[in-house]
C-alpha positions, -999 to +999 in steps of 0.1 A: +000+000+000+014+036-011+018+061+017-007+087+021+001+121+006-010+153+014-007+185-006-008+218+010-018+247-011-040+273-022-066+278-051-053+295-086-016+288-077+000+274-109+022+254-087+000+239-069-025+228-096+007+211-112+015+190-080-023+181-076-022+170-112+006+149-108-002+131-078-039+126-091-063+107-064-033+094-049-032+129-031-055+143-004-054+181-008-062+208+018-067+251+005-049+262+035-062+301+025-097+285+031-090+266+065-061+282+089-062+249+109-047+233+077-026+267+070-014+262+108-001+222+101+014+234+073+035+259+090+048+224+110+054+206+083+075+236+065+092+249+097+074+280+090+079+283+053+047+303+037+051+290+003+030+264-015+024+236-022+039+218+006+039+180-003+042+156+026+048+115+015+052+099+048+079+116+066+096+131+034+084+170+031+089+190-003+081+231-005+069+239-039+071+215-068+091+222-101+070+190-117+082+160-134 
């Protein structure tokens, strides 16, 4: 079974449409503009980094995506 991952991000970034594309319904995916408890676990994940997405695969965390 594939790890849950979770995409952190925020509606009409470029960025994050691309990682939500890639990852497809593999992904769960949280608009942390429209919930600040999500915003607020994303802050964990990214030691405080405000950009998006943040991509978390188990215990590996990415901030931003470039795409593949």
């Amino acid at each position: 079974m594939k790890e849950k991952v979770i995409i952190y991000g925020k509606a009409g970034c470029p960025f994050t449409e691309k990682a939500r594309s890639a990852f497809g319904n593999q992904a769960i995916y949280y608009d942390v503009e429209a919930n600040k408890v999500r915003l607020e676990e994303m802050l964990k994940y990214s030691k405080g980094v405000r950009n998006v997405p943040v991509i978390v695969e188990g215990s590996k965390v990415t901030v931003g995506y470039g795409g593949s």
